[in-house]
N, C-alpha and C positions, 0 to 999 in steps of 0.2 A: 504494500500500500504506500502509493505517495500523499506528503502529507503539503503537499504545493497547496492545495487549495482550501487546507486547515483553517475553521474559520469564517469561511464566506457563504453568503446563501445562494444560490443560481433559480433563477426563472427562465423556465425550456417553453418557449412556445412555438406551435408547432401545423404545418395542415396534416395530410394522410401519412406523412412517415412520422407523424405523432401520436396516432390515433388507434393502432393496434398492438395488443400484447406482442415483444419478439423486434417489433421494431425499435424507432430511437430511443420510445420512450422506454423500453427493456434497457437495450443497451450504452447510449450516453447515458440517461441518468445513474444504471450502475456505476458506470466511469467515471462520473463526475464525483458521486459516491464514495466510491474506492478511493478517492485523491483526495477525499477529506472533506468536502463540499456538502453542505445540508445543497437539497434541491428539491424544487415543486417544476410540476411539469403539466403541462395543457395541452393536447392536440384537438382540432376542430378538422374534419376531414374535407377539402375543396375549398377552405375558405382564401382568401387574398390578404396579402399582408393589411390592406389597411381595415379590414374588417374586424380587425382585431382592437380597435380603438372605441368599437360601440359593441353591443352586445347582441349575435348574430350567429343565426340559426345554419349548422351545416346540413346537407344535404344527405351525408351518409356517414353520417357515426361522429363520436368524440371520444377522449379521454383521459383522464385525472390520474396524476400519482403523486402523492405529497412524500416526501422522505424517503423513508427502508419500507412505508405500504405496498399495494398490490397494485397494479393496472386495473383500473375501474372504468368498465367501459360504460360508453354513455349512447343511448341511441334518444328516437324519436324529439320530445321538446327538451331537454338534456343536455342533448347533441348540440351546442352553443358555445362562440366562445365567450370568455369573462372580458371584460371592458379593460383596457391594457393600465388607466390609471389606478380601477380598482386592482387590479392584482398589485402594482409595484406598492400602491398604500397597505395591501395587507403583508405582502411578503418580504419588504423591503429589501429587494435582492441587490447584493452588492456587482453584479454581474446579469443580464441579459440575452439570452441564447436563441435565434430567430431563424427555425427550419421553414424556409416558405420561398419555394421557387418552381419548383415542377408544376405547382397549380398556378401558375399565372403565366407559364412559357407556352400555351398558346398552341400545342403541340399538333392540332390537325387543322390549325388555321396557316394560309400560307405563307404571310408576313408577323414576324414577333410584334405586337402591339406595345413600342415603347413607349406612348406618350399614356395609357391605361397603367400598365406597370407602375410607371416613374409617380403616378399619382397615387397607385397603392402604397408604395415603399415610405411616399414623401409623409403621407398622413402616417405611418408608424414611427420613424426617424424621429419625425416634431415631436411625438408623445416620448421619444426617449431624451430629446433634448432637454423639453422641456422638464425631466423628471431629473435628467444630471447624471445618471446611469451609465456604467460601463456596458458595451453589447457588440456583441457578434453576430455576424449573420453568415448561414450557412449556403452556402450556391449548390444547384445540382449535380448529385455526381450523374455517370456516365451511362449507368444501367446498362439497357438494350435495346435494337432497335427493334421499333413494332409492337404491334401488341396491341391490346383494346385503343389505348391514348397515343399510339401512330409516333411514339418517340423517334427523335433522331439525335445521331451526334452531334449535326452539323448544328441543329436547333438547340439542343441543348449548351453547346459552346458559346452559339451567339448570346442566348440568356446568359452564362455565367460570367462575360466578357462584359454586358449590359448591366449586372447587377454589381459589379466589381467598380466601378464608376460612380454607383449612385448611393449606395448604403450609408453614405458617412454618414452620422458622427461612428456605425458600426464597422468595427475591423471587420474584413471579409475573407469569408475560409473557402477557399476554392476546391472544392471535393471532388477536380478533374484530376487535379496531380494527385490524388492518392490510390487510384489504380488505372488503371489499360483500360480502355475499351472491349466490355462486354466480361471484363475479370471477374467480377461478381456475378453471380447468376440473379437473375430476375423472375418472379413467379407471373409479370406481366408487361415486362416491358420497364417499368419504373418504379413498382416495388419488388425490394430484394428479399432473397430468401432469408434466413436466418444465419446464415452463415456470413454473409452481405453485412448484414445490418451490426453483426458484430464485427466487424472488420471498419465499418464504417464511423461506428460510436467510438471504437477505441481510436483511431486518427483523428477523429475532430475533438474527444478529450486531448491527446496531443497536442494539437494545434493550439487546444483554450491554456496549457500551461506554457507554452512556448511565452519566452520576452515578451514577445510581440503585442501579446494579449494581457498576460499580466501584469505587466507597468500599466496598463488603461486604469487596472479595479484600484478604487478607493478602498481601502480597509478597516 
């Protein structure tokens, strides 16, 4: 166990790689966990980052993990996310953790919709400005191509190249450099298998201890 992150609380928000047991919210919160970190975590399944500033019903599932609890899934009127000022006033995380890229990369329309994005991203960015908060935001890794949501590399690139420009004040984790194309298997194109998703939680733990990230968090 590293004890890097001894001390800090992390708020994991999150759309579908949030929102099922096994995924991030299995394995980064373990990570974050194991490094010492209290963490509370939220996934809303298909929502858009800036949906996340009011409180807003997803279309196919949620889910809650506060601490060393269990994944609690959430379906029907449930399925919602929490309003991003209420959460940082209840959990006062010293740290910010923002999975939300796949559902807004557009994946079977022909053009990325930069100027829809850059307005989701913008309304969650304010709210972390305005809170004074350390945050990360995590970009899409590479998956596979095809599949029900029509992924590609080529599209998934332009998003992660798109979001890497817009996220400040959040450092950005580029989840392309941490495998090959197609390295992880996929159960659909874009989400990973279990084996995926731990490979994937523990690099972007990585990343959140690396300098780069840590000189951000207040303590």
């Amino acid at each position: 166990m590293s004890a890097l992150l001894a001390g800090l609380t992390v708020l994991i928000i999150g759309d579908s790689h949030m929102s099922t047991p096994d995924y991030l919210i299995t394995t980064l919160h373990d990570d974050l966990m194991n490094k010492g970190a209290v963490v509370y975590s939220f996934g809303a399944c298909g929502v858009a980052a800036g949906e996340w500033m009011v409180k807003t019903q997803s279309s196919c599932g949620g889910a809650v993990r506060l601490k060393d609890g269990p994944v609690e899934q959430k379906t029907g009127p449930e399925a919602a996310t929490r309003p991003f000022n209420e959460l940082i006033k209840t959990y006062k995380p010293n740290l910010v953790v923002v999975v939300n890229a796949d559902t807004m990369a557009a994946y079977t329309q022909p053009e990325l919709p930069k100027t829809w994005i850059w307005q989701q991203v913008s309304r969650l960015t304010k709210g972390v400005k305005n809170n004074g908060v350390a945050c990360v935001w995590v970009g899409p890794a590479w998956g596979t191509e095809g599949g029900p949501f029509n992924k590609t590399y080529a599209r998934a690139k332009e998003m992660s190249t798109y979001m890497a420009d817009i996220v400040a004040p959040c450092t950005y984790i580029d989840s392309q450099t941490m495998s090959k194309q197609g390295e992880w298997s996929t159960t659909d194109g874009q989400h990973f298998t279990s084996s995926g998703y731990k490979s994937w939680g523990s690099a972007i733990g990585n990343a959140i201890v690396a300098p780069a990230v840590l000189n951000t968090i207040k303590r």
